[in-house]
N, C-alpha and C positions, 0 to 999 in steps of 0.2 A: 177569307171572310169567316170558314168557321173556327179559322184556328184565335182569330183576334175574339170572336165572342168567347172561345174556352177561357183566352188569357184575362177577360172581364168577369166571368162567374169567378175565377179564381180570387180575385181581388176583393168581391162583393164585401160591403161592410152588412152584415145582417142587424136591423136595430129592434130591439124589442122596450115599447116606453109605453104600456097601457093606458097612463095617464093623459085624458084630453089628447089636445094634435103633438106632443112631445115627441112622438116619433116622426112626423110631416116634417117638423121641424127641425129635426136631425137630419135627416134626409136633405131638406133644401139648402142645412149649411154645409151639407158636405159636398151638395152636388154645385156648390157655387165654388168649391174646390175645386172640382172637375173628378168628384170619386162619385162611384157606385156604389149608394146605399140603397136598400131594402127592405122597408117598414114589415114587421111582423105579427099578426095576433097576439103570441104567449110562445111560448118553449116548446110546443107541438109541433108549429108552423115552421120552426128554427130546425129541428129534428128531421122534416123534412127538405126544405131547403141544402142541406147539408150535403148530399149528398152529391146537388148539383156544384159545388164549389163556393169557396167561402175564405177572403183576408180578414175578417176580424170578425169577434161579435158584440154589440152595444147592448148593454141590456140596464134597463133603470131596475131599482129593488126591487120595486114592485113586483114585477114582473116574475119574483124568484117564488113560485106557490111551490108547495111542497112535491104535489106530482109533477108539476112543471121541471124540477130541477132533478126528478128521479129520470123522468125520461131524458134530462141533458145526461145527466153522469153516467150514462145507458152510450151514448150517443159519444160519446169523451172515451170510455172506454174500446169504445168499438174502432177508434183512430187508427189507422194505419202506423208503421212502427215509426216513420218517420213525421208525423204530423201532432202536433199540440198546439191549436188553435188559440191565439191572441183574443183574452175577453177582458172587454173593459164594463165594468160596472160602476154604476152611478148612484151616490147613497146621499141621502137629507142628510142636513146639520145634524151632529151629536148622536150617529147613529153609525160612525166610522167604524168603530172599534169589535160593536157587536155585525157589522155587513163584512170586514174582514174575516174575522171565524168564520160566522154563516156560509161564505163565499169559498174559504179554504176549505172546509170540512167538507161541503155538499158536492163543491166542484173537483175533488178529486179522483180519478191524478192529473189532470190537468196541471191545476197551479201556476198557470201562466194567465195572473190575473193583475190587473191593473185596477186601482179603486178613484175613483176621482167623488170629490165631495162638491154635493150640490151649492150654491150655483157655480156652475162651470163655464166659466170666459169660453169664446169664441178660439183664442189661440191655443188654449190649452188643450182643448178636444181637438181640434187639427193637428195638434205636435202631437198627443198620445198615441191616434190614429197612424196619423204617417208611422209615429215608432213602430206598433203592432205589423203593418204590413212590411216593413223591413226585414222585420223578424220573419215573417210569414215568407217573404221571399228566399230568403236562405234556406226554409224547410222545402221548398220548391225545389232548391238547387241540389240537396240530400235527397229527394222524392228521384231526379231526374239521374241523378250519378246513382246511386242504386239500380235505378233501374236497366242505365247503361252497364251495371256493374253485370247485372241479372244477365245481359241478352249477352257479354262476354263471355260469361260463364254458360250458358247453355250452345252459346257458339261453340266453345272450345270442348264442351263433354259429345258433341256431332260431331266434330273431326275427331275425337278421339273414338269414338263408334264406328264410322266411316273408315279409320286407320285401322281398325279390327277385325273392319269385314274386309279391305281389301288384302289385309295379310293371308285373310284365311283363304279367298277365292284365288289370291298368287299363286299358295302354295298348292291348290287344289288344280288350277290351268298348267302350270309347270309341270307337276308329278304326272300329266301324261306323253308327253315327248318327252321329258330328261328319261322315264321310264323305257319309253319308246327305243330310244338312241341307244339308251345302256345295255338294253339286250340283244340290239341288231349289234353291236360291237361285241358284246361275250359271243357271240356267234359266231363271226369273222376269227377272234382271238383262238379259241378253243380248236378250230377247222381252218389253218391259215391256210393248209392244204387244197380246200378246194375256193379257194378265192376267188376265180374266176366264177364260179357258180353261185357267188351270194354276191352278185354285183347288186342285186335288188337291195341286200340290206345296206348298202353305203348310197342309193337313192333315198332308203328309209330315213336314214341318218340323219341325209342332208336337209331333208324334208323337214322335221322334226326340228333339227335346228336352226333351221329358216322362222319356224312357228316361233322358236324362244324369243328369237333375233325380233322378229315383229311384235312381239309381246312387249319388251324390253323397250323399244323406239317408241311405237305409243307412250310409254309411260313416264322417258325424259321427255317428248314432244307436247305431253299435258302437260308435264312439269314449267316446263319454259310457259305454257300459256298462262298460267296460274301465275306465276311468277311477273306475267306484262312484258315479255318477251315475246319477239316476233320470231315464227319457226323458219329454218334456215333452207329460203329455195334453191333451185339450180332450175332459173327459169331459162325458155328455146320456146323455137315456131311450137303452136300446138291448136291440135283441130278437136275444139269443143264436144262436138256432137258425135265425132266418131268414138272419145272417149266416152262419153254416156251411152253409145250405143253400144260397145263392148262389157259395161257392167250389167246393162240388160242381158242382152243376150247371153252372158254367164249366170246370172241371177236365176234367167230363165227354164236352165238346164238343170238348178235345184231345186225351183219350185217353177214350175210346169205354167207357163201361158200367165203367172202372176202380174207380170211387169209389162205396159207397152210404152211405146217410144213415139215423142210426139214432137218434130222437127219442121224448121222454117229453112232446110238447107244447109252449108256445110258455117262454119261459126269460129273462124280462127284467131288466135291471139296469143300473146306474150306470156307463158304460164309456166308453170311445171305441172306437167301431165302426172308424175306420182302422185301431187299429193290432190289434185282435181280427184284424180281415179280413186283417192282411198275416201276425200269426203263426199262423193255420191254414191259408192258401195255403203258406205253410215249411213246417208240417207235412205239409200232404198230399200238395207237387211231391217231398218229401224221399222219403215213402214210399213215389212210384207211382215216383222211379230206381228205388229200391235193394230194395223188396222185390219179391215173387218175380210176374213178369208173367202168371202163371197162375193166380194169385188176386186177387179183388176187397181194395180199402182202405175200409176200413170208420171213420167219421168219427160218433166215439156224441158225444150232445148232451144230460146229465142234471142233475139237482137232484140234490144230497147234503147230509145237513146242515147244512141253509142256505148253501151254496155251491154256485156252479157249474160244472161242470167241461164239458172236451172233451178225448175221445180221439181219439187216429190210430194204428191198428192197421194195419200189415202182416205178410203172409208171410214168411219168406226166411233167411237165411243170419245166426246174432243179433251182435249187438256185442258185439263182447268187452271184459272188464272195463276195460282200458286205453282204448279208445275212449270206452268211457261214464264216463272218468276227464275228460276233456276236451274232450267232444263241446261244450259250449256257448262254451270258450274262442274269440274270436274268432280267424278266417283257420285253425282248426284242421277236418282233415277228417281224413275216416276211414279207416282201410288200403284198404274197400274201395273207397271214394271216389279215394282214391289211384290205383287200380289198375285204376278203369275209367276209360272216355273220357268220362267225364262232367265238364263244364268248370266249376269254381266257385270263389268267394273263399272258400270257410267262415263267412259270417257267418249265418247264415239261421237256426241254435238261435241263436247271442248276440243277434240282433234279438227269437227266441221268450222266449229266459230275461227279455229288457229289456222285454218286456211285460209279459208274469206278473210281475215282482218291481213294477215302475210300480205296476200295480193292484193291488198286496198283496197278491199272488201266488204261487205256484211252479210249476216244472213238472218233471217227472221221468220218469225211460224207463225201461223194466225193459224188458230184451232175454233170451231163450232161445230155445235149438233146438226147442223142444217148444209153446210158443205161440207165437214170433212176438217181434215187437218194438212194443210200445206208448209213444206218446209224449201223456203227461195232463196237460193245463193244469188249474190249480184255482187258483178265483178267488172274492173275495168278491162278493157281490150288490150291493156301495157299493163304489166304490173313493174314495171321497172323503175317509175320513178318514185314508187311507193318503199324500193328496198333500202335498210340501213346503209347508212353513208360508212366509210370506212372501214368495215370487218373484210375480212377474207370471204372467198364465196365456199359456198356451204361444201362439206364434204360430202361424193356422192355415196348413198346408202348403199347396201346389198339389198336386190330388191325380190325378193319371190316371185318364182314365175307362179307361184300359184295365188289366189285371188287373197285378199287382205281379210282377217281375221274378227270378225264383228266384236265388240268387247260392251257391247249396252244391248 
């Protein structure tokens, strides 16, 4: 509904005819056309109008007073780059020649004038009209590819700001295990001698290059989500809630009594347990940043309707609409994320949504001030017949035995 009244202001023919009902009467021949016309005092009334939207404007000489046409060419001026509004002006016998200059001088830069001499047939004001809005719609169509021109171009200068930060946070996450590695190996190198004695540094090593390894996967793993690629499972039996009760209970031992666990019983299905375990560590590191440190995150583990889901409930301060417009778009974070000293790429929802949607899935957030911010995966009890037809089955990862890397 509001979009059809915008597309009617836009078309409005504005009439200005001071003389007796000359403007009524415009109006009723045009609305027996089926057009929107808009009788108006003088060039003031038009000035205003203007603003609301406008396909042509009708204006008798009359009507052309001297401040009257300062505040149009005020008004003409001030057009957007794309718009030169169609005016047709209406002039008495033997008065053409001088309503023409009058019309070109006062009206410019317009110049998008049409003169029609009084009296004026019935067809010829409905063909001039239709022409004028013709016109008028092709400037529509330059207003509207500009504008798509615009939101490309501010799209494309975001990813390239986005591709700036995340070079610089790459090279900032890497340099501390390739740093790591490199000096537990100058060590081993320099003392092969006592080898046996720096078995710690080839744990170090391995350690370190497990961190690269999981750096790295996330980062083909967004890719393919971004791309509309489904990530590649190696689904088996798997028990829901004992996986979420292991990201607690690890969760728990970093930050102390944060997390608790809230279960209908054990919750089995068709999954692969990696990647469940790495999109409820995202969910639950996501909630124990950003919501409120003086309340516990509560991590619910239920059957619904032959599906099964998990929540991640926090406290705190809610997402506002715009955030939760784009919160799973990959390398994207959130104002508040922005704004705190909390270091991350933004991939950690695009890894959760590239789960959920894998297992024929969703997952969804609903944020207010008033409950809280919940983040709920819902998922079938088989993801099998959700997997692509024909590919090979996925190849298995290298998995760290240590806990997955938060990266938002």
């Amino acid at each position: 509904m509001t979009e059809n009244r915008a597309v009617a202001a836009q078309e409005r023919i504005l009439v200005v005819a001071p003389t007796g009902r000359d403007a009524m009467v415009t109006r009723d021949i045009l609305a027996r056309d089926g057009l929107l016309a808009v009788p108006c005092m003088d060039l003031r009334q038009v000035c205003l109008e203007l603003p609301a939207g406008a396909g042509a404007l009708f204006l008798a000489e009359e009507a052309l007073t001297q401040g009257g046409l300062a505040l149009l060419s005020v008004a003409l001026r001030n057009q957007p780059p794309w718009s030169d509004l169609p005016i047709i002006l209406s002039t008495g016998a033997g008065e053409l020649t001088e309503a023409r200059v009058r019309a070109i001088n006062t009206l410019d830069p317009s110049g998008n004038v049409t003169i029609l001499e009084r009296p004026i047939r019935v067809f010829t004001l409905l063909t001039t009209v239709y022409a004028a809005l013709r016109a008028r719609r092709r400037q529509y169509q330059m207003r509207d590819l500009h504008l798509k021109l615009q939101e490309q171009h501010d799209t494309l200068q975001s990813e390239r700001d986005l591709r700036a930060r995340f070079v610089s946070l790459l090279a900032h996450d890497l340099r501390g295990p390739v740093s790591a590695a490199m000096l537990a190996s100058d060590v081993i190198i320099r003392t092969p001698e006592k080898l046996d004695q720096r078995r710690e540094l080839g744990v170090r090593i391995k350690r370190n290059l497990e961190r690269i390894d999981t750096m790295v996967r996330d980062l083909l793993d967004a890719s393919r989500v971004q791309a509309g690629q489904p990530l590649p499972l190696r689904l088996d039996e798997a028990e829901l809630t004992g996986i979420a009760g292991e990201v607690v209970e690890e969760l728990n031992l970093l930050h102390p009594d944060r997390l608790r666990l809230e279960t209908s019983g054990t919750l089995s299905g068709i999954w692969s347990a990696e990647e469940l375990r790495r999109a409820i560590w995202n969910l639950a590191t996501n909630a124990i940043k950003y919501g409120a440190p003086t309340t516990p995150v509560t991590v619910k583990v239920w059957r619904h309707e032959g599906r099964a889901r998990v929540a991640v409930h926090n406290q705190g301060p809610p997402l506002s609409v715009e955030d939760q417009r784009r919160l799973f778009q990959p390398f994207s974070r959130t104002h508040s994320a922005e704004a705190s000293s909390q270091l991350g790429w933004g991939l950690g929802l695009t890894l959760v949504r590239g789960c959920a949607e894998a297992h024929g899935g969703k997952v969804v957030v609903d944020s207010n001030a008033a409950t809280g911010t919940t983040f709920l995966l819902d998922l079938p009890l088989d993801a099998r017949p959700f997997q692509p037809r024909g590919e090979e089955p996925a190849v298995p990862r290298v998995v760290s035995s240590r806990s997955p890397t938060p990266l938002f």
